[in-house]
N, C-alpha and C positions, 0 to 999 in steps of 0.2 A: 504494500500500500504506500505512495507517496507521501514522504516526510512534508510537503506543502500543506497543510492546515484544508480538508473538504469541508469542516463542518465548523458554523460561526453559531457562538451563540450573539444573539443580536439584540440591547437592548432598545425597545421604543416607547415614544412620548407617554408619560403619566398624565397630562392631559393635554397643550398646548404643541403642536403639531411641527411647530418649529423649530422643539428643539430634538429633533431627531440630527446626528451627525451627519457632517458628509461623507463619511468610514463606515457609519450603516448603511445608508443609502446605496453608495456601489455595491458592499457586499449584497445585499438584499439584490440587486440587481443585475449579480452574476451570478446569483443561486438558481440551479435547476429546480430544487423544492422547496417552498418555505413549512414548515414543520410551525402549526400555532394554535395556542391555547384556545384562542376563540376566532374560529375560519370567519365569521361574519366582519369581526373587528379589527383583523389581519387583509381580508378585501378595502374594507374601506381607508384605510392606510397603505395601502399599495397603490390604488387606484388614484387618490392624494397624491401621491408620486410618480404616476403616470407606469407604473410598473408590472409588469405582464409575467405571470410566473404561476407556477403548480402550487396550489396551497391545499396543506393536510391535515387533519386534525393532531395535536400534542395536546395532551389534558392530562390532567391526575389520575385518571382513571383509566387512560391506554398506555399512558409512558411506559410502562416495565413492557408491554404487550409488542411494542412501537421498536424496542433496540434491537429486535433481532433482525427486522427492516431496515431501519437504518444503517446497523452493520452493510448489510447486504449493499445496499447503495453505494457507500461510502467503497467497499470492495468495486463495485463496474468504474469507479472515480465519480463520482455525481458531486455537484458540490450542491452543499447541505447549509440554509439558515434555521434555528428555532430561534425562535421568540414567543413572547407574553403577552397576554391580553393588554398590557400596559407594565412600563418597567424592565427590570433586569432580570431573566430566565434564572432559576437556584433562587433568586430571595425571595421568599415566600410565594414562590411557585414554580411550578412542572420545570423539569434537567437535571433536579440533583442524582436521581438515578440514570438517565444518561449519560453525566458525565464521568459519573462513578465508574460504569462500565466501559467508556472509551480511556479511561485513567488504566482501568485494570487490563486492557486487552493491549495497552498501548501505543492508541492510534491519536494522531498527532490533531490536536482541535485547538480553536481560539476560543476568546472570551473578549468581547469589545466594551471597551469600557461606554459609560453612556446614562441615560434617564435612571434613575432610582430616588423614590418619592421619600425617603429617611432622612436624607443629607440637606436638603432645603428646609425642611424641620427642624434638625437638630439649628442651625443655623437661626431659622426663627424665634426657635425657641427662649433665646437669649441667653443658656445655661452657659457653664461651662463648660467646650466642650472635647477639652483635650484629651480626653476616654469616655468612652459609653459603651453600653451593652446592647447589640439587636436581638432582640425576643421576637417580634414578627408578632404571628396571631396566637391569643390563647386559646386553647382547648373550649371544645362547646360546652361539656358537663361542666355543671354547677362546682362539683367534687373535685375533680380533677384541677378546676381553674382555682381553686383555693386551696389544691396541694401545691398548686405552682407558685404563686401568690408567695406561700412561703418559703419557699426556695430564695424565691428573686427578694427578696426582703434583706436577703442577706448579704447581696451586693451594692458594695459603696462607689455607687458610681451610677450615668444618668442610663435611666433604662429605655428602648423605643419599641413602643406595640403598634399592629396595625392592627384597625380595628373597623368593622363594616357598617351603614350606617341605622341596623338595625338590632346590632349590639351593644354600639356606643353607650349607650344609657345608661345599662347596667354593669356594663366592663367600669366603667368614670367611677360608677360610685361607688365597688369593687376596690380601686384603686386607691380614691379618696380615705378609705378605711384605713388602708395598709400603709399611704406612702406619706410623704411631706407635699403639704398643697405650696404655691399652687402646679396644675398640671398644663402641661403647654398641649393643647389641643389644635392642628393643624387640619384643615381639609381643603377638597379639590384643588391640591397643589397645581399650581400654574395653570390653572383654567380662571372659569371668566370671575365670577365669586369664591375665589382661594380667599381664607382667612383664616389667620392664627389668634387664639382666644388664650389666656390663662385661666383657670379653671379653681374656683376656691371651694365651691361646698356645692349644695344641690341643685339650690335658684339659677347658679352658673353652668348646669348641668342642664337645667329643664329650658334653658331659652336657647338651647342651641338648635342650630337649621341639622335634621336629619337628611343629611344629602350628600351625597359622592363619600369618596372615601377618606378614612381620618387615622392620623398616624399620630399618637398618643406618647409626648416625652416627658417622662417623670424625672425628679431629682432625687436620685437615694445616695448623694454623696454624703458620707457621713462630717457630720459639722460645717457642714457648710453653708451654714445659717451664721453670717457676721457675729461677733458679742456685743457688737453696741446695740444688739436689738431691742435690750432693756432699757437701753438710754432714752430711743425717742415710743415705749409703748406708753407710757402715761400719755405722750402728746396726744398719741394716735387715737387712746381711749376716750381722752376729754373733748377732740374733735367728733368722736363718732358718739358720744355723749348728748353735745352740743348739735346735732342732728345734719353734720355734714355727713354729705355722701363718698361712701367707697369709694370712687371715683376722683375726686372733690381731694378726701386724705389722700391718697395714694400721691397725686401730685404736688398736695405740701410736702410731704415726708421725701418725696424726690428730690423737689426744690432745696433739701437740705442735705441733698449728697447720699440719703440712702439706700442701699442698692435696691431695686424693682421686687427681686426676687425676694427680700426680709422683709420690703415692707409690705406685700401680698400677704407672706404669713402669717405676718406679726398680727394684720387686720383681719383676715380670715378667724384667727384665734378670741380676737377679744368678741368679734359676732357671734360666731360658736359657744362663746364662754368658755 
């Protein structure tokens, strides 16, 4: 089999159409088959590009089914894209087992760097973000997501979930239990209504827009809540006493140099009691 690279994995657009590369675009373009999660969504992004090619289903549910095809392919020389319904192929969706078996059998593949909807969150987010952990989606059972819950508890450091928008509600508040508020909640990255919310208790939970998809960064770095947060909570508490709004503190407490992130909590905390 030719050392040259047949099979690209190909990452494309999370939502905004423009930012597919021009490194995917040829590839996709000299591919005999595109291999994709969702054939409907994979046409309408090829045709966007003016791009004429064999498209096949890849899903979760043929992948393992799909490699010994593929093999075979890749054997007559075919040259081979997969891709995702949106995003990068392996993160948190279909190729981790193909590329497992193209690893193990030793046949030579790329991986194009490109769209993944985590890194302009983390970025939003405004954390720190010199380490973080990707966690992806949690588990559907009840049981299982608060076996995991306490796993991840235990890492100090910021964590990223992605989360769909029929979960979100219950994952947030899930979270809110277990983690330090507040939560950076990001959705439809680079589409037309992308916005990024901080997320303090429930009311911040129940006015959010259930739409497109939402990639959830929590802060579990341990102490990384400033010490002068006791210095300005009396402020915070006689402002929010005196019937100024969340909104209203947050931007005195700014005004005097405190960081976003401590003075969400600090306020969150005196609300809560």
């Amino acid at each position: 089999m030719s050392k040259t690279p047949l099979l690209s994995f190909v990452p494309t657009p999370v939502g905004n159409l423009g930012d597919i590369t021009l490194r995917a675009v040829e590839t996709l373009r000299s591919a005999d088959i595109v291999f994709a999660e969702d054939t409907r969504t994979a046409l309408k992004l090829l045709s966007h590009l003016e791009i004429k090619v064999r498209v096949e289903s890849f899903h979760k549910d043929n992948e393992k089914k799909n490699i010994g095809r593929i093999m075979e392919l890749l054997e007559e020389g075919k040259k081979l894209a997969v891709i995702s319904e949106a995003g990068s192929p392996c993160i948190s969706d279909p190729g981790m087992y193909l590329s497992a078996a193209l690893r193990e059998a030793n046949v030579t593949f790329e991986a194009l760097p490109g769209a993944t909807a985590f890194v302009p969150a983390l970025t939003l987010s405004g954390f720190d973000t010199s380490d973080f952990y990707f966690h992806g989606f949690l588990p559907h059972k009840a049981s299982e997501k608060k076996s995991e819950m306490e796993k991840l508890k235990k890492l100090s450091t910021l964590i990223v979930f992605y989360e769909s928008p029929h979960r979100v509600t219950e994952t947030l508040k899930l979270l809110l239990e277990n983690f330090p508020s507040p939560i950076s909640v990001s959705r439809e990255i680079s589409k037309l209504h992308e916005e990024t919310l901080m997320i303090c208790n429930e009311d911040d939970i129940n006015a959010l827009t259930l739409k497109g998809e939402f990639v959830l960064v929590v802060n579990n770095r341990k102490g990384s809540e400033p010490e002068e947060k006791e210095d300005f909570r009396d402020l915070a508490e006689t402002l929010i006493k005196e019937g100024i709004s969340t909104k209203d503190c947050l931007i005195v407490l700014k005004a005097m140099g405190i960081k976003r992130n401590a003075a969400y909590s600090a306020i969150n905390e005196i609300i809560n009691g």
